[in-house]
N, C-alpha and C positions, 0 to 999 in steps of 0.2 A: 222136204223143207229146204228155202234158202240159206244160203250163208248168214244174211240179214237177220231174218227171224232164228237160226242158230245164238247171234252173238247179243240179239235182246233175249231170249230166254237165259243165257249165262248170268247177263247184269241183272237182270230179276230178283236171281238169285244167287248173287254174289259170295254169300258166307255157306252155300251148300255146295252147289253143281258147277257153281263157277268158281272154288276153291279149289275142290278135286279137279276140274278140267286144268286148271293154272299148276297145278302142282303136276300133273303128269307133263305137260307142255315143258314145264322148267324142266323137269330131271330128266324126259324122253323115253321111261320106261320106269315102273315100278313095282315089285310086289305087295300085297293086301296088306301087308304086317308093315312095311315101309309107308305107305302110304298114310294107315291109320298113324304113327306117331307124328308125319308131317303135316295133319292134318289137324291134329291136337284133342282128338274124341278119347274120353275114360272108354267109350262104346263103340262095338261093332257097325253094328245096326245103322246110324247116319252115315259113317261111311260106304256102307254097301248099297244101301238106298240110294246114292249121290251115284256111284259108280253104274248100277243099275240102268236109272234114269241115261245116263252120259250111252249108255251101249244098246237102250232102245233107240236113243235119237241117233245111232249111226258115227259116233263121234270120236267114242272111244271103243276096243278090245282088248280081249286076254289072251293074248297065245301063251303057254308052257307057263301059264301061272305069271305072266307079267303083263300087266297095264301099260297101253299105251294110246296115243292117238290112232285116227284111223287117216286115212287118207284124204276124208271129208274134215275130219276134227284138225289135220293140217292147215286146209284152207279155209278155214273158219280161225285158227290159232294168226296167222298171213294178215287174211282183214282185218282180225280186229289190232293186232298191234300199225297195222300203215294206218287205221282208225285213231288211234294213240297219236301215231309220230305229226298226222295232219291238226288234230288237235292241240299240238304244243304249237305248232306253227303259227 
């Protein structure tokens, strides 16, 4: 999968996969337990399922128990804010 279809699958879904994707992007690394309060879920489960989907797509991983982007989820994080900054222009 491109970059492109990477950052429409995000905005799809904005208040799931592209909140977890956003919230690891901002902090650059975070554990399961950090993430779920930043994320704002009473539950597991949505946030696992988010995190899941994000590291079938290749975007995000967990090394020693921390979340973060992957190398691809870099330059999908790249385009979509130069997407942003051409936007305001």
């Amino acid at each position: 999968m491109g970059v492109a279809e990477d950052i429409n699958w995000l905005k799809a879904d904005e208040a799931g996969v592209g909140k977890v994707f956003t919230i690891i992007a901002n902090k650059g690394g975070l554990k399961l337990r950090e993430l779920k309060e930043l994320y704002g879920s009473e539950d597991w489960w949505p946030v696992k399922a988010h995190l899941n989907a994000l590291m079938v797509r290749g975007l995000v991983m967990e090394t020693e128990g921390i979340y973060q982007l992957t190398d691809n989820g870099k330059r999908v994080l790249e385009s979509f804010r130069a997407m942003e900054v051409v936007k305001a222009v």
